[in-house]
C-alpha positions in Angstrom: 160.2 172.4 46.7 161.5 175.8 47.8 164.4 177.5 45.7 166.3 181.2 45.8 168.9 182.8 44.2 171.2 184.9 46.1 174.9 186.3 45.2 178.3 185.2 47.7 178.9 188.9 49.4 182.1 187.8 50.5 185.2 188.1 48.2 186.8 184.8 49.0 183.4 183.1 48.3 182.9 179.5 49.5 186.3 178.4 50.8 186.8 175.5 53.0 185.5 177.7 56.5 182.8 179.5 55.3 181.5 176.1 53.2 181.8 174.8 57.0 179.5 177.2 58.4 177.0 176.6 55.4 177.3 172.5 55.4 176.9 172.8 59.4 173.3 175.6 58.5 172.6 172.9 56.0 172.7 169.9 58.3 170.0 171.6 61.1 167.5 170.8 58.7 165.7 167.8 57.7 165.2 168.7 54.0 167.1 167.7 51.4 169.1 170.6 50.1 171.5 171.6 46.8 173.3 174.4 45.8 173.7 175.0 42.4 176.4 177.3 40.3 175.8 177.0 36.4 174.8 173.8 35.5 176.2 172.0 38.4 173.9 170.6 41.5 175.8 168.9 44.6 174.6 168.3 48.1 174.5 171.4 50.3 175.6 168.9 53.3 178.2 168.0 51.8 181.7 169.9 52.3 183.5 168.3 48.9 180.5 168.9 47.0 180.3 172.7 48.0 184.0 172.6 47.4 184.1 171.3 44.1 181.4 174.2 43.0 184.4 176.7 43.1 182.2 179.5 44.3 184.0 182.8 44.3 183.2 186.3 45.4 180.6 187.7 43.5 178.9 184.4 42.1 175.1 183.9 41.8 174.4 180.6 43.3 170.7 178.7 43.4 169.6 176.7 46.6 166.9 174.4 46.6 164.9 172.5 49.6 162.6 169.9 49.6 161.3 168.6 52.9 159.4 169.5 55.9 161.4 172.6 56.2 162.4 173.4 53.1 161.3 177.3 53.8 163.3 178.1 56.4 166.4 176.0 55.5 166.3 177.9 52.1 165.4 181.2 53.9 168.4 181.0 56.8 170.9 179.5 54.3 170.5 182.7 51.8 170.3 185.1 55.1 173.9 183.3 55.8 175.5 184.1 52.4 174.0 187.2 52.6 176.0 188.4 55.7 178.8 187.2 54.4 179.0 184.0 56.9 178.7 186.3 59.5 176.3 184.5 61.8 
């Protein structure tokens, strides 16, 4: 099980297109995969679970891996929220 931390760059955090272009990064993998804000865990495949977080500019969030490629889904998802969704 892999897991990081990283903070939402952007100020709008995870609305409903940039939680697209993270579900759609988190479903080229094999692994499972969460994301985590506070002490709530959902499915980082799933668009109403990412929703429901209410991530916002500025928020730290934790995602997890566990899988055959639990490394580089966790690496290339923080990379993502680190540019701000800009890949």
């Amino acid at each position: 099980m892999c897991s990081k931390d990283v903070t939402v760059q952007n100020q709008v955090g995870l609305h409903s297109r940039p939680a697209t272009f993270f579900i759609q990064k988190a479903n080229e993998f094999k692994s499972s995969i969460w994301v985590e804000k506070d002490d709530h865990r959902v499915n980082a495949k799933s668009l109403l679970g990412v929703l429901s977080l209410g991530i916002v500019g500025g928020t730290t969030i934790r995602i997890t891996a566990d899988g055959s490629d639990e490394i580089l889904a966790v690496d290339s998802l923080v990379h993502l929220v680190d540019s701000g969704f800009a890949d």
